[in-house]
KOLZA-820787 format. One line per 8 residues: their letters; for each residue z, y, x of N, C-alpha, C, O. Coordinates in steps of 0.1 Angstrom, whole numbers. Layout:
BEGIN
A	Z,Y,X,Z,Y,X,Z,Y,X,Z,Y,X ~ ... .
***
This chain:
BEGIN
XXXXXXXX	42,182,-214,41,167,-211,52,164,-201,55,170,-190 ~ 60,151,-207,71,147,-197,66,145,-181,56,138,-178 ~ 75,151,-173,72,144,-156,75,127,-156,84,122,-161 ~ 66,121,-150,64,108,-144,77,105,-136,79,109,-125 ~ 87,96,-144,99,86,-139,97,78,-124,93,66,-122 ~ 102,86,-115,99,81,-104,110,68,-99,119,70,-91 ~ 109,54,-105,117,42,-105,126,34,-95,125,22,-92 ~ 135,44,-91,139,41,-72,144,27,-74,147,21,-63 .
XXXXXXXX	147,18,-89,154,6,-89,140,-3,-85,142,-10,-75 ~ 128,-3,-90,113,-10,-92,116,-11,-75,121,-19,-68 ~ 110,3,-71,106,7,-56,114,-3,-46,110,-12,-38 ~ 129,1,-49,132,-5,-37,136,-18,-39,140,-23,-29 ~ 135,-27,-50,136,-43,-50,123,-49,-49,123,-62,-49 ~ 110,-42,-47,98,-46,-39,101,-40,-20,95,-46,-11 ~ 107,-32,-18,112,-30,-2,122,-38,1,124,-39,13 ~ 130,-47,-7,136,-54,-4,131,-66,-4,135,-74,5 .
XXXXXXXX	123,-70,-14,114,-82,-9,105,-80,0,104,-92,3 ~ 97,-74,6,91,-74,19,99,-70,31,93,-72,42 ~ 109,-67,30,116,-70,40,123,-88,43,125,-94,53 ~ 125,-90,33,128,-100,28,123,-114,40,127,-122,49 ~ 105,-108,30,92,-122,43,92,-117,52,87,-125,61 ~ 96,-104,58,93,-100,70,102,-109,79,98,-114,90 ~ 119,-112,74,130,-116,81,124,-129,79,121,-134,90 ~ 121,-135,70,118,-151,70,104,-152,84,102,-161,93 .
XXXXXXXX	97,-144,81,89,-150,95,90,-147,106,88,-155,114 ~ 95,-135,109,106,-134,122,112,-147,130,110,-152,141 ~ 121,-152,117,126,-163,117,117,-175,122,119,-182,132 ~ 110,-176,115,98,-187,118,98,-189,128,102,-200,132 ~ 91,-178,136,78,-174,148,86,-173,160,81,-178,170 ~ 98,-168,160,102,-162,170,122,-167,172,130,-167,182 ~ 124,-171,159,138,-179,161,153,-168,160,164,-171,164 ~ 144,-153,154,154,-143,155,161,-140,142,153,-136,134 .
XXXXXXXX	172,-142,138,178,-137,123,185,-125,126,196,-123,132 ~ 174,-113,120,183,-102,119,197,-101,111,200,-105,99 ~ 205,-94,122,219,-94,118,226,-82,114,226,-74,123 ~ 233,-77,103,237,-66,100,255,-68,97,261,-75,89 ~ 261,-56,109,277,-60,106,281,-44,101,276,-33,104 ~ 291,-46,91,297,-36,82,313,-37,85,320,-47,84 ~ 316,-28,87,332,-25,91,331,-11,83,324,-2,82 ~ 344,-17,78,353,-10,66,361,-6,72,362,-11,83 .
XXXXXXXX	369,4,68,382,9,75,394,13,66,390,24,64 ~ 405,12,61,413,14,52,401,8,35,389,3,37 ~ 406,10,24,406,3,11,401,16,1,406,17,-11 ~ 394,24,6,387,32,-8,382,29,-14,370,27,-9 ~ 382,27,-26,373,21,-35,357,23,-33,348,17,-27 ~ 358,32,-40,342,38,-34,332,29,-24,321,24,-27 ~ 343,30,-6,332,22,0,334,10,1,328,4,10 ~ 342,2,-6,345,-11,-10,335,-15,-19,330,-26,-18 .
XXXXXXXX	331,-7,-28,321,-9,-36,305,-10,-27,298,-19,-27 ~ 303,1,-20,289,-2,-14,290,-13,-5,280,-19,-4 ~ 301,-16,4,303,-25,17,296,-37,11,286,-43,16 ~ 304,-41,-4,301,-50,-9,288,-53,-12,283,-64,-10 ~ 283,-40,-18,268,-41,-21,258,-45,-9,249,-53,-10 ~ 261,-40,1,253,-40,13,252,-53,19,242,-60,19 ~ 264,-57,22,267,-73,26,257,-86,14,251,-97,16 ~ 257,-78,3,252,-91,-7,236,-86,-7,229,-92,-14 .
XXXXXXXX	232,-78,0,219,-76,-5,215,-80,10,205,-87,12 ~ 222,-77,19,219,-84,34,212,-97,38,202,-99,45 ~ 223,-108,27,225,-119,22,211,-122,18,203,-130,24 ~ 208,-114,5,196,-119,-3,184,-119,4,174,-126,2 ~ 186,-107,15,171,-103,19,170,-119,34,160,-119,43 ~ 183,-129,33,180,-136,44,181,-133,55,172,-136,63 ~ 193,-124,59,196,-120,69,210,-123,74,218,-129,66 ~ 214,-120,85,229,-124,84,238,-109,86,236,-100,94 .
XXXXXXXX	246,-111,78,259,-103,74,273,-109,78,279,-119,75 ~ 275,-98,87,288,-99,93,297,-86,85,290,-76,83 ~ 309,-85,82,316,-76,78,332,-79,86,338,-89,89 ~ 334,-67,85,348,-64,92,357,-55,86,355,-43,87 ~ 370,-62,77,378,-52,70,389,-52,78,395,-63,81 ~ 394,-34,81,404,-31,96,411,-25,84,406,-22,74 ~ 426,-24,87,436,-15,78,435,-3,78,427,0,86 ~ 441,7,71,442,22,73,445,23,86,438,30,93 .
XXXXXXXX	456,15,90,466,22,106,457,15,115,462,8,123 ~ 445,16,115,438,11,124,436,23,134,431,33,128 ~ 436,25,146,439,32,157,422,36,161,412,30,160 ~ 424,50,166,408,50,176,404,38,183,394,30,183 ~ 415,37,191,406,29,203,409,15,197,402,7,204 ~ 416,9,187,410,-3,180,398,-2,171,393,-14,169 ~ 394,6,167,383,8,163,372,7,174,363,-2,174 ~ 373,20,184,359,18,194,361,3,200,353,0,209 .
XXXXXXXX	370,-6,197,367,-19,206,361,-29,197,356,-40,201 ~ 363,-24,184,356,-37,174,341,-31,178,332,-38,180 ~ 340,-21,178,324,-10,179,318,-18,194,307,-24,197 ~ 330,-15,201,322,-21,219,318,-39,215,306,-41,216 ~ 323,-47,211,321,-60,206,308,-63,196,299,-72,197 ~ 308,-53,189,296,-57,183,283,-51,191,272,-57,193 ~ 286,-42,194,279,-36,205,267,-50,211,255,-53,211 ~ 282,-56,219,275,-70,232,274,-77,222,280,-87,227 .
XXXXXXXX	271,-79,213,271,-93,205,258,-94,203,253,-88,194 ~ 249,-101,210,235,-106,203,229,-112,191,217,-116,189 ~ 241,-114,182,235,-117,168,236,-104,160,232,-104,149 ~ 240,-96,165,244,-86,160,231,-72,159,233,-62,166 ~ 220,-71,151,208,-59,159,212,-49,149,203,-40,149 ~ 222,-46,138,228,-33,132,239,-33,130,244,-43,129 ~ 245,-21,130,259,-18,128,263,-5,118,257,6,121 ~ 269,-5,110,272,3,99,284,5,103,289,-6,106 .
XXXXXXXX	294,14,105,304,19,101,309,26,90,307,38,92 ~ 313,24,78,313,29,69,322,45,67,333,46,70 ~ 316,52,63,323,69,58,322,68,46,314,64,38 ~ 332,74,48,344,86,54,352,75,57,353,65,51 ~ 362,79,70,366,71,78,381,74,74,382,84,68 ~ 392,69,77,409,78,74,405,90,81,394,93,86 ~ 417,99,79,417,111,85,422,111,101,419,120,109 ~ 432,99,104,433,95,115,424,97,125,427,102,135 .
XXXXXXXX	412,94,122,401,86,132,392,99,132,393,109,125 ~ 383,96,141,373,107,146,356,102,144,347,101,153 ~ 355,101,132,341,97,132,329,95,138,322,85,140 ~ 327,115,144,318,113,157,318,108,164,307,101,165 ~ 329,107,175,332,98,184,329,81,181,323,74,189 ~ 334,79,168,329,62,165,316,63,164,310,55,171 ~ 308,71,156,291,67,157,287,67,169,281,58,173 ~ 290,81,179,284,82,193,288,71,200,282,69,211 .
XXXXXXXX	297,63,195,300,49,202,291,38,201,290,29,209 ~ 286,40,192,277,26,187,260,27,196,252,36,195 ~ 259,18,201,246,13,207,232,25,199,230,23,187 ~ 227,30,202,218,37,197,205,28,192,198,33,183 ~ 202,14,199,194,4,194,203,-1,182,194,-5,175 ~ 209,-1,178,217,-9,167,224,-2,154,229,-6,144 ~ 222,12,158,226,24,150,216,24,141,207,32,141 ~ 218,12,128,207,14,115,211,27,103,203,31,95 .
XXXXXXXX	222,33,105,227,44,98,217,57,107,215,68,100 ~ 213,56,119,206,66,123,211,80,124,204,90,123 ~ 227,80,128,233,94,128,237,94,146,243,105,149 ~ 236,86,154,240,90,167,235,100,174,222,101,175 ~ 241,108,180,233,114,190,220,113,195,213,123,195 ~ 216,103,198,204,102,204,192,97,196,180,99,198 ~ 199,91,187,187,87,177,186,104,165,177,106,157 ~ 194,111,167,189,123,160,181,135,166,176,145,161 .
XXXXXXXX	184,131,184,181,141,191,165,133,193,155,139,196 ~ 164,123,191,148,112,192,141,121,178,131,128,178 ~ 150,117,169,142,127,158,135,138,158,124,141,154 ~ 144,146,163,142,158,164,132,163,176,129,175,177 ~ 128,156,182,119,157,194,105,153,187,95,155,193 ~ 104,145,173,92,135,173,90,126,175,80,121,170 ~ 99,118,185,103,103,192,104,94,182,109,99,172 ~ 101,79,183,103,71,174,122,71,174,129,74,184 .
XXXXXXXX	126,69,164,139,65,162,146,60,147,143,63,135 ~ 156,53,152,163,46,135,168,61,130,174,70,137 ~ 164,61,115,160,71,108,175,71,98,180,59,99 ~ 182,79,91,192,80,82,182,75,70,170,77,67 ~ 192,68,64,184,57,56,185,64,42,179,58,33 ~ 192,78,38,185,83,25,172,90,27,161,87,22 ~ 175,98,36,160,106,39,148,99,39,137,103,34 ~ 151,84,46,136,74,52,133,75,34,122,79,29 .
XXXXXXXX	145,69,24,146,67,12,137,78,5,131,75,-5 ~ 136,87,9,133,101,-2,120,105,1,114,112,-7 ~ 111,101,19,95,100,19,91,88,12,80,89,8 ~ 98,76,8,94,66,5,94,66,-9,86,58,-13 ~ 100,72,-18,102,77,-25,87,88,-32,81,88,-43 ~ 85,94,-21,76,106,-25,62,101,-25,55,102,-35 ~ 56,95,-15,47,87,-12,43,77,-22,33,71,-20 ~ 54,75,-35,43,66,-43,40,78,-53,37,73,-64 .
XXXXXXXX	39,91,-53,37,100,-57,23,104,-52,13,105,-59 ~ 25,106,-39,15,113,-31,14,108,-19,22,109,-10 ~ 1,103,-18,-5,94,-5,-1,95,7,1,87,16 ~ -2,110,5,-7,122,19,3,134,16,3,140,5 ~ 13,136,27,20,149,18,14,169,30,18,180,33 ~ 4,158,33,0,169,49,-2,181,39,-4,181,27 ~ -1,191,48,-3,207,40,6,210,24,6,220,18 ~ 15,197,21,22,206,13,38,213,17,44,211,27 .
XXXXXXXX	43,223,2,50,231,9,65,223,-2,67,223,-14 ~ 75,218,13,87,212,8,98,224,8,99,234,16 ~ 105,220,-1,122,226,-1,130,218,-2,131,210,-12 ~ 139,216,8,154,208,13,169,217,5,175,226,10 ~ 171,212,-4,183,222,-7,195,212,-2,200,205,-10 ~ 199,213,13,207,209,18,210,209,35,199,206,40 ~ 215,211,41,214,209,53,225,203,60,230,210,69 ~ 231,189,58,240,179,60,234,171,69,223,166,65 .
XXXXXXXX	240,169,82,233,155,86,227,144,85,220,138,92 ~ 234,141,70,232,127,68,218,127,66,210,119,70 ~ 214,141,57,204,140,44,193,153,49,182,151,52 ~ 198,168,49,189,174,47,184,181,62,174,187,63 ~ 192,178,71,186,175,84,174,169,90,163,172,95 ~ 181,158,88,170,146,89,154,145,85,143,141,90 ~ 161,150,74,150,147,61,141,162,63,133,160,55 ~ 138,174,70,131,185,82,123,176,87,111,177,85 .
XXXXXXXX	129,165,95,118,159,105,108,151,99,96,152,100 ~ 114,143,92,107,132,87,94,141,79,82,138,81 ~ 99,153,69,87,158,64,77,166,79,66,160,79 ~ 77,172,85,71,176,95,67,168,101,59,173,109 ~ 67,153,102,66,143,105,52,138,103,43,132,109 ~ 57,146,83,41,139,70,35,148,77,24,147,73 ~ 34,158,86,26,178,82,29,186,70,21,194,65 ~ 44,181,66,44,191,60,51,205,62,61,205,69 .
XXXXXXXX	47,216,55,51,226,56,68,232,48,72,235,37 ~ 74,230,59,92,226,54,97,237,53,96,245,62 ~ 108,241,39,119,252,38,132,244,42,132,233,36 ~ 142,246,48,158,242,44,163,255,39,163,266,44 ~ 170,248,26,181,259,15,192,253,21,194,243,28 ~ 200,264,12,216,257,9,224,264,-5,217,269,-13 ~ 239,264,-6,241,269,-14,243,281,-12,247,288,-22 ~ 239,288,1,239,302,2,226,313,3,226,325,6 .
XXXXXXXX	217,306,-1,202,308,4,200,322,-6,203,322,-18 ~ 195,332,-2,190,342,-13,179,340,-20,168,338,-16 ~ 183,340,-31,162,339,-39,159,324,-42,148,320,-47 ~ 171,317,-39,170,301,-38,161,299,-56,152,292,-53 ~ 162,301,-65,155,296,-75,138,303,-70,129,296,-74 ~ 135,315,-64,126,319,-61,115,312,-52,103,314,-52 ~ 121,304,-45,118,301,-29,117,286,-36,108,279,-30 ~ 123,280,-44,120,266,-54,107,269,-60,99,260,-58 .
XXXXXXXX	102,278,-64,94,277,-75,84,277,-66,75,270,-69 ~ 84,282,-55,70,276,-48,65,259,-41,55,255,-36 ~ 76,253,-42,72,244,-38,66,234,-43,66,234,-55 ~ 59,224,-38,53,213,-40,64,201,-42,66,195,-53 ~ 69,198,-33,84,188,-33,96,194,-35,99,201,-26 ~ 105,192,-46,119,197,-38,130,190,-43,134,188,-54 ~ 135,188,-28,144,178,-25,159,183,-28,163,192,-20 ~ 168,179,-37,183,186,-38,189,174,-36,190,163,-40 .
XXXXXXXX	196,185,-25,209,173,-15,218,181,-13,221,182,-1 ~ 228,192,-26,231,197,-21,251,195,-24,262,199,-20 ~ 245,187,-33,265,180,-40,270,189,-47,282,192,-46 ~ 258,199,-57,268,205,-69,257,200,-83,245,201,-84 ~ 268,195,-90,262,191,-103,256,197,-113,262,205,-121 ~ 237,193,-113,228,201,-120,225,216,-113,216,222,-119 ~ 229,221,-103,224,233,-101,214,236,-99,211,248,-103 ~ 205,230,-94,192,231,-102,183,229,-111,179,218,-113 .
XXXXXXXX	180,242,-117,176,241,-130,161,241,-132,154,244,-122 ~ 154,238,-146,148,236,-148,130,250,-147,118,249,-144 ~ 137,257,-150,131,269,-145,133,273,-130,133,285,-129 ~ 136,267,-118,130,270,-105,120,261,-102,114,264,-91 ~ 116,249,-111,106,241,-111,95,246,-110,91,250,-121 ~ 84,247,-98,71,243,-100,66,238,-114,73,228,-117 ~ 56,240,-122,51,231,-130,36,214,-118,25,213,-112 ~ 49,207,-124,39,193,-118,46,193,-105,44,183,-99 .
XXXXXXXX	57,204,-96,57,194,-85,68,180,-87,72,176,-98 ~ 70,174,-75,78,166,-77,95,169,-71,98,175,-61 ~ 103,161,-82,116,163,-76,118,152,-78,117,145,-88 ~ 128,153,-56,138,143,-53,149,144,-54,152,150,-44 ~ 162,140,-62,175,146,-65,187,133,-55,192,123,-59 ~ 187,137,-49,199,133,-40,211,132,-45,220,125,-39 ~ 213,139,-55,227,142,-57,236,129,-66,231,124,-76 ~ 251,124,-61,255,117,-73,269,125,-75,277,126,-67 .
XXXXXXXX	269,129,-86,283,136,-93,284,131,-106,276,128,-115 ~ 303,132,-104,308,124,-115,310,137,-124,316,146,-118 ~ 307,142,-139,308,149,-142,322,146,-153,321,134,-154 ~ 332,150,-160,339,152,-168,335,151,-186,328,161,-191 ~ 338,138,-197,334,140,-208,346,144,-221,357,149,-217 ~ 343,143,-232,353,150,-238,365,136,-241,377,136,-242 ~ 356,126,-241,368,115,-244,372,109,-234,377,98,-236 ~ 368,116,-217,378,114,-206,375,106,-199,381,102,-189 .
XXXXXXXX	359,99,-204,350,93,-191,343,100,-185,341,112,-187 ~ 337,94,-176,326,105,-165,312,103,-164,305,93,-161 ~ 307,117,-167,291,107,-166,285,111,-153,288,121,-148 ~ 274,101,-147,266,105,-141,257,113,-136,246,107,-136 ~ 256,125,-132,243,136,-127,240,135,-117,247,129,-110 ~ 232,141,-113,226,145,-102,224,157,-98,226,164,-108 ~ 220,168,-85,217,181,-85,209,191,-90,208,203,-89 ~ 202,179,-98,196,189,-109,193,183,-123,192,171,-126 .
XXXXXXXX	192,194,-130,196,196,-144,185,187,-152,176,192,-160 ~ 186,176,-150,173,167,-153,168,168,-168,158,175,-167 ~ 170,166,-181,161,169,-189,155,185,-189,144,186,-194 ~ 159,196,-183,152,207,-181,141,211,-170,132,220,-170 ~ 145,199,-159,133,195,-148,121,187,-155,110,189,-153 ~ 127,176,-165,116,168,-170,108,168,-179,101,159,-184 ~ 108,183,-183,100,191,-187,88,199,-182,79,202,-189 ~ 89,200,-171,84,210,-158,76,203,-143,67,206,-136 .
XXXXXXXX	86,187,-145,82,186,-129,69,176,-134,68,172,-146 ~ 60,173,-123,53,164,-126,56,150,-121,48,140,-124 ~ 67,149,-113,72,135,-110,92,138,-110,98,149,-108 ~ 99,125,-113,113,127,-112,121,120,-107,121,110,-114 ~ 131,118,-96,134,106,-98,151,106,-109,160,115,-109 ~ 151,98,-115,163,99,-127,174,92,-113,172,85,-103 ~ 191,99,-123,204,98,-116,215,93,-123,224,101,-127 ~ 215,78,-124,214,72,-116,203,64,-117,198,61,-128 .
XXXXXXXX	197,58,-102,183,46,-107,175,56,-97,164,52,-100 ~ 173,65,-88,167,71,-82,167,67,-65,161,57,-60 ~ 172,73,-60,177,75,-45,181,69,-36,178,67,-24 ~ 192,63,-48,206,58,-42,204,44,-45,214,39,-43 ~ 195,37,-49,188,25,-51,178,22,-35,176,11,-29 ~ 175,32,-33,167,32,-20,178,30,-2,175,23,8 ~ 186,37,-5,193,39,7,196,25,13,193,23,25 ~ 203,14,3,206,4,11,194,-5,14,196,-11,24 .
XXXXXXXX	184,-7,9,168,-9,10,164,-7,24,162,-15,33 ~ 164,7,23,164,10,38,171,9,51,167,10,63 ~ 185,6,44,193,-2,54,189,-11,62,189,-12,74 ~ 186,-19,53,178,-34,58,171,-33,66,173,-39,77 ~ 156,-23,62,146,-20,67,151,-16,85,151,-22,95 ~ 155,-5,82,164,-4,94,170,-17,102,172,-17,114 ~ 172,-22,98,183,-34,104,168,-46,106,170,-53,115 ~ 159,-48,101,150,-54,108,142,-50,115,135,-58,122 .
XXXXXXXX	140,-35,116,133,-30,128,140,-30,140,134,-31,151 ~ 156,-31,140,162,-28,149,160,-38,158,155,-36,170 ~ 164,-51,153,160,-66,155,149,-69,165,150,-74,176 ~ 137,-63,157,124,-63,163,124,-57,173,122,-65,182 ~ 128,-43,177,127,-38,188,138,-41,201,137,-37,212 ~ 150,-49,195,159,-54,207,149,-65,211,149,-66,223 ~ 143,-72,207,135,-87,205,125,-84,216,121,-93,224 ~ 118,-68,215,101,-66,221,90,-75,211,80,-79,216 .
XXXXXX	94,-76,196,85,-86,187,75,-76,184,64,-82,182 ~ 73,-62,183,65,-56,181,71,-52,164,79,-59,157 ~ 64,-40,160,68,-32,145,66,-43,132,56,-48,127 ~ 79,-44,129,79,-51,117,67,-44,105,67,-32,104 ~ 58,-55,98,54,-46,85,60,-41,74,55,-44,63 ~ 70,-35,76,73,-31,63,76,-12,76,80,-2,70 .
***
């Protein structure tokens, strides 16, 4: 029996309408329009394409969207002063800097720059060192994406046993806390892990975040658990277009697993969702309005 199509397009355009009424009564009650600013930095296609997306979905969800497109020769310290500006700007309660940055520039340095209240990407210093303690803090928004994700699966993930095949900041880091978070009982892999198909087959969840296309296969699968696939790779076709995968080998998983999320329409449907989400909590807690419902 096929594994259960886990629909990250459905999922997150109902997280985006409840974020949505959350911003409109915000608005009401209290007179606050959450604000989300996006600074681009040089012209890659790639994050031209999400900036875009983010800004329009900002829009939709009734919020306000500021964006900022700087040239390639854009300098550190012109950069950390658009960062210090939005910083003091009180319409302003998130900030995205978009990565990968030129090679010029020093990324860490720009995140660790940004206000830790306003850090909706959730990679600064402090909001990861908050994580990592148990502390409330703005969360990296695939990971928040991938319990949210799991949870229309399974209510309660206390006592089960997860596998992280990744350990990147953005993603399989994070994404440690958050499950220990649920109670659950957490592995992190990588591509170096010994037994790594061995050490899969016991799990309950497992999460591949690891950026090589399909490598996990169908047989390290649990029968019925669920897999979260992180992964987006452009693969090579014979007549010289590219298709779509993810980190694991999905018709050989959808065989095996008992839940999936498909690539593309999975994950990466969620992330900017939670952007939001992020960017109206942030709002709320510069505000003292108390925890948004969503």
């Amino acid at each position: 029996m096929a594994a259960k199509l886990i629909d990250g397009k459905v999922i997150a355009a109902d997280l985006r309408a409840r974020v949505a009424t959350e911003a409109a009564r915000i608005k009401a009650s209290h007179g606050v329009t959450p604000g989300l600013a996006a600074v681009l930095v040089g012209a890659d296609p790639a994050s031209q394409v999400y900036v875009r997306s983010k800004v329009k979905q900002t829009e939709a969800a009734g919020m306000a969207s500021f964006e900022y497109v700087l040239p390639e020769t854009t300098t550190q310290g012109e950069l950390l002063a658009v960062v210090d500006k939005l910083n003091r700007d009180p319409k302003v309660h998130g900030i995205l800097v978009q990565l990968p940055l030129p090679k010029s520039l020093d990324p860490q340095a720009v995140v660790a720059a940004i206000d830790p209240a306003k850090d909706v990407d959730g990679l600064s210093p402090v909001n990861a060192g908050r994580l990592a303690n148990g502390l409330p803090a703005l969360t990296p928004c695939t990971p928040l994406g991938c319990i949210i994700l799991t949870k229309t699966v399974h209510a309660s993930l206390e006592g089960m046993n997860a596998v992280i095949i990744g350990r990147s900041n953005l993603v399989g880091r994070p994404l440690v806390q958050l499950l220990l978070n649920e109670n659950a009982t957490v592995t992190i892999a990588h591509s170096r892990t010994r037994d790594l198909p061995e050490i899969c087959k016991r799990a309950d969840l497992v999460y591949a975040a690891v950026g090589k296309a399909e490598m996990v296969k169908g047989s390290w699968i649990k029968p019925g658990a669920t897999v979260i696939d992180v992964g987006i790779n452009r693969i090579p076709l014979a007549d010289g277009k590219t298709r779509l995968v993810g980190d694991v080998a999905f018709d050989e998983a959808l065989e095996v697993a008992g839940a999936i999320t498909p690539v593309p329409g999975g994950v990466g449907q969620m992330t900017v969702a939670c952007l939001l989400v992020n960017t109206l909590r942030a709002a709320c807690a510069i505000h003292t309005l108390g925890p948004p419902g969503v």
